[in-house]
TORPA-879996 format. One record per residue (C-alpha): x, z, y; residue number from 1. Coordinates in Angstrom, 2 decimals. Layout:
# TORPA-879996
(rec (X, Z, Y), NUM),
...
END
This chain:
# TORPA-879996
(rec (-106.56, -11.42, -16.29), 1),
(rec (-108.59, -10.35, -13.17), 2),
(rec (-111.56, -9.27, -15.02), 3),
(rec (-109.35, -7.01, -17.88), 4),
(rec (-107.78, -5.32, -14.50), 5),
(rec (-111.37, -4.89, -13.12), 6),
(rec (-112.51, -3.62, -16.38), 7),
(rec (-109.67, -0.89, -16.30), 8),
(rec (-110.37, 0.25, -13.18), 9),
(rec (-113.97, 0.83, -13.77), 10),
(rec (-113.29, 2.45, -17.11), 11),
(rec (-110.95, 5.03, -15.10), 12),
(rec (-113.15, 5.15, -12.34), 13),
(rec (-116.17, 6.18, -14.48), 14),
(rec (-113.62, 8.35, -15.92), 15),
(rec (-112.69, 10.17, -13.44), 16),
(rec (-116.18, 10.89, -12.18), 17),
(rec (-117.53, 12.14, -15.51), 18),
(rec (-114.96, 14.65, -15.32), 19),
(rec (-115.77, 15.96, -11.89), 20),
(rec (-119.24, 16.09, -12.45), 21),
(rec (-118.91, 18.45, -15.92), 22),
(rec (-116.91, 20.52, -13.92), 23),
(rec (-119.06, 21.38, -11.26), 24),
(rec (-121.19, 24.63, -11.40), 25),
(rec (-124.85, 23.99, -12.64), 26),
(rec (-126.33, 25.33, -8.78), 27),
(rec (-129.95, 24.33, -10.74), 28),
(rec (-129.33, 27.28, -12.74), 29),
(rec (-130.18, 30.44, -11.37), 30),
(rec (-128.30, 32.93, -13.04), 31),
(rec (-127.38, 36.82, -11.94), 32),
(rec (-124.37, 35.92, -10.70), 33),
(rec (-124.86, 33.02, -8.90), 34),
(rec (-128.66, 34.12, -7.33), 35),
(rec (-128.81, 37.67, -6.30), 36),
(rec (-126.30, 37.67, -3.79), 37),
(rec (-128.46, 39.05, -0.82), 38),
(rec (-130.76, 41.85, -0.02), 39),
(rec (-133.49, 39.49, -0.08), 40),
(rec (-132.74, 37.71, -3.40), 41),
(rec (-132.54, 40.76, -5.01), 42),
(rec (-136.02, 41.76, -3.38), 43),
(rec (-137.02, 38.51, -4.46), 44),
(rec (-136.11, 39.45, -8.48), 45),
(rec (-137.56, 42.51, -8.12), 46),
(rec (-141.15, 41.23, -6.89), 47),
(rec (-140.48, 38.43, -9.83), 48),
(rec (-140.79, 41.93, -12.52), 49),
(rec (-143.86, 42.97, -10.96), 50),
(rec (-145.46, 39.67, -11.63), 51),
(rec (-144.46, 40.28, -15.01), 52),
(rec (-146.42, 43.24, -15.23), 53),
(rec (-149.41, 40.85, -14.14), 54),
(rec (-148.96, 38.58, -16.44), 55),
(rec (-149.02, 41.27, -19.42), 56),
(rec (-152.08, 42.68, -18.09), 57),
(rec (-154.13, 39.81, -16.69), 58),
(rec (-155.04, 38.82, -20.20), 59),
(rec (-157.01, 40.36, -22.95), 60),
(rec (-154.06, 40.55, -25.71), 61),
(rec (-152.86, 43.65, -24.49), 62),
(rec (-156.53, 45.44, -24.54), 63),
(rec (-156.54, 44.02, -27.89), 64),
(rec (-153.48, 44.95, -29.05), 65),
(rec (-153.70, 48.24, -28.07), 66),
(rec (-157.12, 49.90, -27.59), 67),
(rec (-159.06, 47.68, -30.25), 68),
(rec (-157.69, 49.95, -33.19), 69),
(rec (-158.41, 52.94, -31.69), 70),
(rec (-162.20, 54.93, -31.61), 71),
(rec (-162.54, 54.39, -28.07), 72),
(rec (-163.34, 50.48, -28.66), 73),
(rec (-166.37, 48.64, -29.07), 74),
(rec (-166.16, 44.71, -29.39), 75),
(rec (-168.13, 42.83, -27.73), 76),
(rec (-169.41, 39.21, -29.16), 77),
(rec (-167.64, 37.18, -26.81), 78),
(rec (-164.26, 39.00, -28.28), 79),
(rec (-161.97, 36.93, -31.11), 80),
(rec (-163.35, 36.96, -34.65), 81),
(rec (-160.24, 38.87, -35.90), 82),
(rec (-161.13, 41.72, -33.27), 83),
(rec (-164.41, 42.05, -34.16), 84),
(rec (-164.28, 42.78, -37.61), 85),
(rec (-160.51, 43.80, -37.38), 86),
(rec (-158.86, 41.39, -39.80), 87),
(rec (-155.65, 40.54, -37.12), 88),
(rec (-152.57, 39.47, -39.04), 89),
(rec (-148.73, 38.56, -37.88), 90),
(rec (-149.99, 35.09, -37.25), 91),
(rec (-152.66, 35.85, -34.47), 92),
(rec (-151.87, 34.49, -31.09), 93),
(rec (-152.45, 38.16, -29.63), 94),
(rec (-149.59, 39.50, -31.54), 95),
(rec (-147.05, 36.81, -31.09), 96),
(rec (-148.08, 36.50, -27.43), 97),
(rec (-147.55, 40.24, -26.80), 98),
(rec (-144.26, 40.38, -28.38), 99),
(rec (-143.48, 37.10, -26.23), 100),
(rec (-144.29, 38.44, -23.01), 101),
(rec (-142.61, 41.21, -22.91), 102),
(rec (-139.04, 39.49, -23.98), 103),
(rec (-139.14, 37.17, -21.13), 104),
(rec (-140.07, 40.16, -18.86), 105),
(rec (-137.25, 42.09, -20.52), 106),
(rec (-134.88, 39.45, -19.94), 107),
(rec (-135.82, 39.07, -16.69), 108),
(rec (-135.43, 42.43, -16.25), 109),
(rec (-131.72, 42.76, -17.86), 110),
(rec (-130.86, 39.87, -15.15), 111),
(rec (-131.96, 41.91, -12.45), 112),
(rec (-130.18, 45.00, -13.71), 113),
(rec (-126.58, 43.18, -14.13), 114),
(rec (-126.60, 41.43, -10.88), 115),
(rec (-127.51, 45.15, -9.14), 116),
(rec (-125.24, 46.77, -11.38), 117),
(rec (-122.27, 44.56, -10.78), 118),
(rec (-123.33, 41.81, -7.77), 119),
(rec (-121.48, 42.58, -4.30), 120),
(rec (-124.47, 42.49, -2.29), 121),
(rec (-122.83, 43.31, 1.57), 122),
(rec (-126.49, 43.97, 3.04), 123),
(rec (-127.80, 45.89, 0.44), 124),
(rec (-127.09, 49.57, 0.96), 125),
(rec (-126.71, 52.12, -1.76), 126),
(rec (-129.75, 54.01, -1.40), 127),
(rec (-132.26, 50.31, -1.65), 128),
(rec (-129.63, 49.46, -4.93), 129),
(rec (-130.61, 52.40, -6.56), 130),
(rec (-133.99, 52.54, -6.09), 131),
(rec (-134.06, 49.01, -6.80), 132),
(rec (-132.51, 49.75, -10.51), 133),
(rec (-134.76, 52.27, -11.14), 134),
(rec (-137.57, 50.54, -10.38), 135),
(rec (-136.38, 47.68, -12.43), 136),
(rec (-135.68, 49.62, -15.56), 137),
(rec (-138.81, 51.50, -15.22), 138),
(rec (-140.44, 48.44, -15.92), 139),
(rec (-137.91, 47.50, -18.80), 140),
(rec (-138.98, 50.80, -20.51), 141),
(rec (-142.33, 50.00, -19.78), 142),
(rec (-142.35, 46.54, -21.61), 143),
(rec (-139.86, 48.56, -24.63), 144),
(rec (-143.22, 51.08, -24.43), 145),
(rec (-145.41, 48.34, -25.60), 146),
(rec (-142.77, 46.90, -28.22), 147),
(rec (-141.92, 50.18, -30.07), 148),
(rec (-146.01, 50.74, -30.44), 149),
(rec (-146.49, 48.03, -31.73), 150),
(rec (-143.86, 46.39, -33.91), 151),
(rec (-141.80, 49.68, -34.71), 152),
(rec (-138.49, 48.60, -34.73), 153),
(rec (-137.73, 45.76, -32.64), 154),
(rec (-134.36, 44.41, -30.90), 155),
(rec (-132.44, 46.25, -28.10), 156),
(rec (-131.18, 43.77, -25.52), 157),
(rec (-129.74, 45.03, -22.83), 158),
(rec (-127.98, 41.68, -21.70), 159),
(rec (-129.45, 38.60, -19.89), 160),
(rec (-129.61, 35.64, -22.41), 161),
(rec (-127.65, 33.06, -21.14), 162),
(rec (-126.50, 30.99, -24.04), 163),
(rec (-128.51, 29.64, -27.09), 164),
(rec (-128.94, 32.34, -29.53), 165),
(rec (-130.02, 32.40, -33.53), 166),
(rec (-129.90, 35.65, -34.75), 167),
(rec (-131.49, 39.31, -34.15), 168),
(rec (-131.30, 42.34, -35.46), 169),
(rec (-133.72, 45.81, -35.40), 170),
(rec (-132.78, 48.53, -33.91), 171),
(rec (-134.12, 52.09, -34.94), 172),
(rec (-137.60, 52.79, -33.10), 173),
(rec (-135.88, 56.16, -32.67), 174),
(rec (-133.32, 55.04, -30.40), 175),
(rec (-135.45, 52.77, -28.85), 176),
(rec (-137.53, 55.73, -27.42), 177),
(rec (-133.96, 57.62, -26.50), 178),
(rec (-133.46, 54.01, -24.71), 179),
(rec (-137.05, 54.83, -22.74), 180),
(rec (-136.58, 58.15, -22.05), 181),
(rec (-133.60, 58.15, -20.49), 182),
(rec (-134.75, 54.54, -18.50), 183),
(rec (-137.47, 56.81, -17.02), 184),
(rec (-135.34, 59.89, -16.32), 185),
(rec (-132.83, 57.61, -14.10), 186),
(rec (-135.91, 55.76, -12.44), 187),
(rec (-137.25, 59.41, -11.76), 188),
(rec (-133.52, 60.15, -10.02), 189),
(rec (-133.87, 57.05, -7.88), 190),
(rec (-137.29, 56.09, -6.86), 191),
(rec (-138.95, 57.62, -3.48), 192),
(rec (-142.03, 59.83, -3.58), 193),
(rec (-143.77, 57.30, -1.83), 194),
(rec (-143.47, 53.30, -1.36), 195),
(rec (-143.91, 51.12, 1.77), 196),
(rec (-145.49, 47.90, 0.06), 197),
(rec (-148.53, 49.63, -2.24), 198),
(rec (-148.16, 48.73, -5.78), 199),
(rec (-144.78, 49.49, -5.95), 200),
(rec (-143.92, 52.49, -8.62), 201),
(rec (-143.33, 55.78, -7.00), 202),
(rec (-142.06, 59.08, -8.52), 203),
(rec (-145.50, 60.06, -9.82), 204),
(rec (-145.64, 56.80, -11.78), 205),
(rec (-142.55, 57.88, -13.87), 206),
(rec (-143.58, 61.18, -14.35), 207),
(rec (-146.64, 59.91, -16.03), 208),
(rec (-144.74, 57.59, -17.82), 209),
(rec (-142.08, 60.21, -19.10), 210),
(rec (-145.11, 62.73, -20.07), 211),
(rec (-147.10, 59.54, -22.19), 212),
(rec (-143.18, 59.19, -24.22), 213),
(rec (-142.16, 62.59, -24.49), 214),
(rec (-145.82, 63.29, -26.46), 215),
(rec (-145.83, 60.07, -28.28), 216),
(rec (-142.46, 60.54, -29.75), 217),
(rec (-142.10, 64.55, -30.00), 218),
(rec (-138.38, 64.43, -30.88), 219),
(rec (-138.51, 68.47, -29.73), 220),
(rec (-140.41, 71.40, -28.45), 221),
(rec (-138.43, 70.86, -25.48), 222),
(rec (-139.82, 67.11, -25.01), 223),
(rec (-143.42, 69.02, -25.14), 224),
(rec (-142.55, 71.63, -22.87), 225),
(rec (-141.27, 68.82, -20.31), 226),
(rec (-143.97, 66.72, -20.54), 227),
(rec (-146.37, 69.87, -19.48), 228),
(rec (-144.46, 70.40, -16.45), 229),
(rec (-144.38, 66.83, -15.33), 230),
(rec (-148.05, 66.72, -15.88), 231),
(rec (-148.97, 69.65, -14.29), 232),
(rec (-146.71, 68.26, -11.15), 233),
(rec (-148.70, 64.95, -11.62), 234),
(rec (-152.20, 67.17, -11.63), 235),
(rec (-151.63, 69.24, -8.75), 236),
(rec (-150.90, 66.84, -6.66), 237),
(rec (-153.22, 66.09, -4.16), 238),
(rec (-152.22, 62.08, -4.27), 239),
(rec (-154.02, 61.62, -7.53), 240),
(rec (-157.35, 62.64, -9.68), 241),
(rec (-159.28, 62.20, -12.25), 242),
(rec (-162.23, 59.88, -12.40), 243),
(rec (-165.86, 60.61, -12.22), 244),
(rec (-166.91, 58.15, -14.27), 245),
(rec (-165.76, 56.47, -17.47), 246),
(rec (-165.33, 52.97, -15.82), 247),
(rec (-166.50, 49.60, -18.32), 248),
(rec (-163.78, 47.37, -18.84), 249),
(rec (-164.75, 43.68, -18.98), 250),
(rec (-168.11, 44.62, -20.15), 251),
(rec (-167.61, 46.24, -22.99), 252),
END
């Protein structure tokens, strides 16, 4: 009889404990709510984006992808088969890479956005939120940029993933470059002239940015005319210029 009552109590006792331990919040998880609670988190998220950008560009898929069908390129031996003679197909690792990257970095990015959106963050003022968002969906546009090239239609998320999902579904490229533009024209609102930490995006950055989407996807004369007064804002400037020299690019 003493070992039934012992087994009940360990039963209920193991009971018990399973219960308090599915309840308690997963603190392994960073999410935007339960992360970016502090100026410095949020800092922290931010710099996380800009090693995005790294990663997109520290590799050669995005030189492939991009400038390899265009008359500017010359491939160089030591370049993939597929480049070389230009025979890439959906199954390359370039293109599924590329369309990889820039999800997680999108993602990222959406997490970012919500917490600085809808966080209370006591000792983050108003003026550091907002240039924080902009520079955080500059760099969502900027990943959407490389999508819309590329694959045309693709899917607008706007939302952190959080939860297992199956499906997806295109959006229009058209309102994925309404999606852009307007990205850039809110960053271009909210980021300074100039930045503290170099490598940060300033004002001139977006500009370029808007004038590169506004002649891309022409939706108007008026999207041409804007473009040509950003530019010429972005010429006259005497923080930028052009090159001297055409500079070689890994050799080639």
């Amino acid at each position: 009889m003493k070992t039934l009552y012992l087994y009940i109590l360990i039963v209920c006792s193991m009971l018990q404990s399973c219960s308090s331990f599915l309840e308690e919040t997963p603190y392994n998880k960073i999410t935007a709510g339960n992360f970016f609670t502090t100026a410095k988190e949020m800092e922290q998220g931010l710099n996380g984006l800009y090693s995005r950008l790294r990663e997109l560009y520290r590799t050669g898929y995005i030189l492939y992808m991009c400038e390899a069908p265009t008359d500017i390129w010359k491939s160089a031996q030591a370049m993939d088969m597929e480049f070389r003679t230009w025979t890439i197909d959906a199954t390359s690792w370039n293109v599924s890479k590329l369309w990889e990257n820039c999800y997680v970095s999108i993602n990222q990015a959406n997490a970012v956005i919500k917490a600085l959106e809808n966080n209370e963050i006591p000792d983050l003022s108003d003026v550091k939120r907002a240039q924080y968002l902009g520079e955080a969906k500059f760099i969502r546009a900027h990943f959407y940029y490389h999508l819309v090239q590329q694959y045309g239609d693709v899917e607008l998320k706007t939302e952190p993933t959080e939860s297992l999902i199956t499906e997806s579904y295109r959006t229009p490229a058209a309102e994925i470059w309404n999606f852009i533009i307007d990205e850039l024209k809110f960053s271009l609102d909210n980021i300074p002239e100039e930045q503290a930490v170099y490598g940060r995006i300033t004002r001139e950055a977006v500009k370029h940015h808007l004038v590169r989407a506004y002649l891309t996807v022409k939706r108007s004369d008026e999207d041409v005319l804007e473009a040509k007064r950003l530019a010429e804002e972005v010429i006259v400037s005497s923080n930028h210029s052009l090159m001297d020299t055409l500079i070689k690019i890994c050799g080639i």
